[in-house]
N, C-alpha and C positions, 0 to 999 in steps of 0.2 A: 865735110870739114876734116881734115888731115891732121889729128891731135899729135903725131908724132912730130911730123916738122914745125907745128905750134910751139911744142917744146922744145926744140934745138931750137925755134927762131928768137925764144926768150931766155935763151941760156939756163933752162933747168937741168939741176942735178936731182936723180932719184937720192933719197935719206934714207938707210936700209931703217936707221931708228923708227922713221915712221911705216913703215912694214908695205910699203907702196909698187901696188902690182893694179895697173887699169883698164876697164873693158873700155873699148874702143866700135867692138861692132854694133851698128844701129839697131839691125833686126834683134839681137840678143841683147839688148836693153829695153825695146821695147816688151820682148818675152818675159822679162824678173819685172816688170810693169805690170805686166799681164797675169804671172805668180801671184803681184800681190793684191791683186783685184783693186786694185786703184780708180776708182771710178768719184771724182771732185774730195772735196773735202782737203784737210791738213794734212802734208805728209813730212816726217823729221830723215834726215840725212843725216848722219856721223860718218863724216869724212869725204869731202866733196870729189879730193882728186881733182882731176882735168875737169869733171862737169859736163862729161858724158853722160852719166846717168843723173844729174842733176835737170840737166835740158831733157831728158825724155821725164821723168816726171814732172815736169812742169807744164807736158802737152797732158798730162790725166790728170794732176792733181788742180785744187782750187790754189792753194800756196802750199810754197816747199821753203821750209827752213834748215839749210846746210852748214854744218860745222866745221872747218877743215885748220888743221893743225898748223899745219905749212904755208908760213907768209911766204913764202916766195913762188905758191902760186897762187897769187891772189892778180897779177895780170895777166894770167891763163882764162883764170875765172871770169875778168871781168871781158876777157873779148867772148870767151864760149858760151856765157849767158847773157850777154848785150841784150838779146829780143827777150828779154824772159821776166818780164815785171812782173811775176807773181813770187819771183823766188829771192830768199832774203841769204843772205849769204855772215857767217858768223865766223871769222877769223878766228879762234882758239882752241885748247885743248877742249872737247865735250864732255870727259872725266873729271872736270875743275869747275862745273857746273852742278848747282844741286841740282835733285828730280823739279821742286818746286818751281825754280825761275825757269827751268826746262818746261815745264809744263804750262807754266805761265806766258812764254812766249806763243806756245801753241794753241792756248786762247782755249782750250775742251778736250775734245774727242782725236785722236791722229793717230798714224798707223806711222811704221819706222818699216823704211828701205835703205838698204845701206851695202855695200862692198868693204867691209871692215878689215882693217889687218887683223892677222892672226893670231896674234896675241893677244888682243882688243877683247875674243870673241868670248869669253867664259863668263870674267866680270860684268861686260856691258850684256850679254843675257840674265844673268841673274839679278841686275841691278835693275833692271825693269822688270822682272818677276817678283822682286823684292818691292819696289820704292813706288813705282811707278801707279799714277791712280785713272788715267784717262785713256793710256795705251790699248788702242784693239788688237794692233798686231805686229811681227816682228817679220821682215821677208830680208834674209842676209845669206851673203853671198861670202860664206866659210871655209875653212880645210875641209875636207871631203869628211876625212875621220872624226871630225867633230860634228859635222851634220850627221854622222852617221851614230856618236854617239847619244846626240839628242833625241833620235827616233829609236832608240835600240828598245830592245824587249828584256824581260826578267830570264835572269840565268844564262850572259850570254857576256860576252868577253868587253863591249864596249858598253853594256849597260851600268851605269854609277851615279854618285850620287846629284850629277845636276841632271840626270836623265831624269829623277825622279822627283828634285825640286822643281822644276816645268813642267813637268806631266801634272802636276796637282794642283796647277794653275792657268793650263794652256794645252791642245793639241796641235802637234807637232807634223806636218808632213815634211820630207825631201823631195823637192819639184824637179830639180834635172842635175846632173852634174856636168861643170864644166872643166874641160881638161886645158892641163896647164899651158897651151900652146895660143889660146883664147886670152890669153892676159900679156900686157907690156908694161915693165920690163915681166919674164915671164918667170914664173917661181918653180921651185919643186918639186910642190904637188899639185896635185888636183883639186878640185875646189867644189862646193855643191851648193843649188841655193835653196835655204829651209824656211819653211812658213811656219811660222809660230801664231798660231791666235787663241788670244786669251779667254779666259772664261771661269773668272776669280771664283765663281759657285760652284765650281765641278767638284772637290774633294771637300770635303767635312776634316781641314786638318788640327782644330781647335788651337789650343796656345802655338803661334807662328814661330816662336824662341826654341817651344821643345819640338815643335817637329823639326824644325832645321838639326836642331842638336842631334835627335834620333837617326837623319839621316847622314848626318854628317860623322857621326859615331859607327854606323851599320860597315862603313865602308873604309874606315880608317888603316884597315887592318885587313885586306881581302883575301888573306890566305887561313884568318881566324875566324872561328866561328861566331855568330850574331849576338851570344850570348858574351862571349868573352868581350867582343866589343862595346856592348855595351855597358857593361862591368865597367872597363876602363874609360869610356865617355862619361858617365855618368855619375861612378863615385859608388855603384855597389857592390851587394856579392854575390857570386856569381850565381848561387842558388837562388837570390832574391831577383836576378836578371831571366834564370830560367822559367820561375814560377809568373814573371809577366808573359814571358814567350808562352807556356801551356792557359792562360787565360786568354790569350789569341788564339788556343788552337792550331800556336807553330811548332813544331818537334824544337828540343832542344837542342841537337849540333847543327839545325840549320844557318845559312849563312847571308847573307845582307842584301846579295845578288839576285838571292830566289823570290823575294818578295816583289810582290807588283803596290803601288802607289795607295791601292786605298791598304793594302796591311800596312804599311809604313803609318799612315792615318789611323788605325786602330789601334799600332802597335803605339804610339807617340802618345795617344788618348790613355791608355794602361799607364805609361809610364807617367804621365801628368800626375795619376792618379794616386800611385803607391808611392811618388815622391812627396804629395800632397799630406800625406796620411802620417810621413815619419816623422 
């Protein structure tokens, strides 16, 4: 199938608003297939596109429910998935949607494939890390630098704060990256696709409010030290901010960076605690 001339034959304009860059090769949709072990069951789409990869998950999955922003490919959609009665196809913004009726369509258990714009990609991670109760897994095909800063490690230029809000709720690989010459219209940058699968018992990070805040404070400020930061996230002083860092056993001008997911979790339980007590 020839999705280029699909689209000159129906008179579509790319919308840069919608951030629209689409794979096209077979074999490489079958592979982010394959990324995210798709074997029967629900699978959720954000952002249908032409429905290239809407038609190859629909040869693995049991049903695929795709959301795509753009009415005006909705006669794209309906010639490229003609044979494809397992896949439900949902006309509108997927961000104007709660978790609940998301989830409610999906009827349980689903895993999320997607080629997402790039702008999409921070909020709609965290908003399944966040909101989401049924999600096994997240397999998205992201700016390279952003899959890279969801894997990244402690003490290292791309590692921050949503690195470590998904690590305490999910382990992270990067499957392959795909360079910008692989996408139409073609963008860029480069692009990489990340597997995200969850595993909401991995960290011990008790009140879900303060650890967000903890980590959302550690980093506000990346040239400041952890202590300062938190001072000013938080409303203390600064010796009352350092005397929780030495109840973790972190030096005092250490910095938000160096910490790895479960101190973040220890440190967030401290702070619960002496905020608790004043």
């Amino acid at each position: 199938m020839d999705i280029k001339q699909l689209l000159k034959d129906v008179g579509f304009r790319f919308n840069k608003q919608f951030g629209q860059n689409f794979l096209t090769d077979d074999a490489l949709l079958r592979d982010i297939c394959d990324d995210a072990q798709i074997n029967g069951g629900t699978v959720l789409e954000i952002g249908a596109g032409a429905g290239t990869l809407t038609r190859a998950l629909s040869r693995v999955a049991d049903k695929v429910i795709t959301f795509e922003i753009d009415r005006n490919l909705a006669p794209v959609l309906q010639y490229v998935l003609a044979d494809c009665g397992n896949v439900q196809v949902v006309m509108g913004d997927f961000m104007k949607y709660s978790m609940p009726q998301v989830e409610q369509m999906c009827g349980g258990d689903y895993s999320v494939v997607a080629n997402i714009p790039y702008y999409l990609t921070s909020p709609l991670v965290m908003r399944f890390a966040e909101e989401a109760l049924n999600v096994r897994s997240l397999t998205l095909t992201v700016q390279k630098e952003v899959a890279q800063r969801l894997a990244a490690q402690p003490s290292t230029k791309a590692y921050g704060a949503i690195t470590v809000a998904v690590n305490a709720v999910a382990d992270v690989q990067i499957k392959r990256i795909l360079p910008k010459n692989l996408f139409y219209p073609q963008p860029e940058v480069d692009s990489a696709v990340v597997n995200i699968i969850f595993n909401r018992d991995k960290t011990d990070v008790g009140d879900a409010e303060t650890f967000r805040q903890t980590v959302k404070s550690a980093f506000a400020m990346r040239r400041k030290t952890l202590a300062n930061n938190l001072s000013a996230g938080f409303g203390l002083s600064k010796s009352a901010a350092e005397h929780i860092l030495a109840e973790c056993k972190l030096p005092p001008n250490c910095r938000g960076e160096e910490l790895d997911t479960e101190q973040f979790a220890l440190l967030a339980h401290a702070i619960g605690a002496f905020t608790s007590r004043k």
